[in-house]
N, C-alpha and C positions, 0 to 999 in steps of 0.2 A: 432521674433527669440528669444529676449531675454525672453518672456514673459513664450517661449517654454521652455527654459533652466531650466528658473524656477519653471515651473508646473513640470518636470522630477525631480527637483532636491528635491522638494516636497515629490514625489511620493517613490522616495528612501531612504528615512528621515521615512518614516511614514512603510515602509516595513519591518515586523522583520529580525533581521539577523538568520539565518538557520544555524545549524554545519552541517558539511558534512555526520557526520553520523544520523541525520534528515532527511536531505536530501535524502541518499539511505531510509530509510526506510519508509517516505513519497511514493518515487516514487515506492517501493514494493508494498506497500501497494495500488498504485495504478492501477498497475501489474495486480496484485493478481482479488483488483475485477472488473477488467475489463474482466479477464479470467471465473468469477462466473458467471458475466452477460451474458456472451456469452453463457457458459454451460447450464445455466439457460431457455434461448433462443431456445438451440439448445433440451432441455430434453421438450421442451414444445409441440417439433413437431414430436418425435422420437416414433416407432411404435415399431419397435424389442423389445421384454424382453432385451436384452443381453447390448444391445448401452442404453437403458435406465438404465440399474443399472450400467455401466458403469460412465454414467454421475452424475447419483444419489452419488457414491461414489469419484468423482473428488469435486462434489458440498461441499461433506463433505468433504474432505480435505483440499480444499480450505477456508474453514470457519475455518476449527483447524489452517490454517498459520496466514489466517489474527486477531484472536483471540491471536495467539501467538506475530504479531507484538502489539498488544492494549496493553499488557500488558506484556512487557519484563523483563525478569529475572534477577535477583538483582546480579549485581556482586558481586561474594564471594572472597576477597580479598586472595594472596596466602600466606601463610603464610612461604613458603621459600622467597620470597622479601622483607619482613619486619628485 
C-alpha cells in the first residue's frame, strides 16, 4: 500500500502543472481534431458532389481553428488600463 502511495506520489511530482487556460485549449484542440478525423472518414465514403464539398469545406475550417489554436495571438495590451 505504501509502496502504491509512493509510485502515485511519483507520478504527480513528474507531471507538469497545466493553467487552466492550457487546459481549455489542449482539450479544443483535441475537439477540433477529433471532429477532422471523423470528417476526414466520413468525405472518404461520400458519393454526392454536394455532402462531399460540404465536408471538404468543414475539413478546411477545421484546419484554420486548429492552426489558430498553434499559434495564438499576442495580447495587445489596452492602453486605457495603463
Amino acid at each position: 500500500m505504501e509502496a502504491q502511495q509512493d509510485a502515485a506520489a511519483e507520478r504527480a511530482a513528474r507531471t507538469p502543472n497545466v493553467s487552466t487556460a492550457d487546459s481549455e485549449r489542449l482539450a479544443e484542440r483535441a475537439t477540433l481534431s477529433l471532429a477532422r478525423t471523423r470528417a476526414l472518414a466520413d468525405l472518404q465514403v461520400a458519393c454526392a458532389a454536394p455532402h462531399r464539398a460540404m465536408l471538404q469545406q468543414a475539413i478546411a475550417d477545421l484546419d484554420k481553428r486548429l492552426a489558430a489554436l498553434e499559434s495564438p495571438k499576442p495580447q495587445i495590451p489596452d492602453p486605457k488600463n495603463q
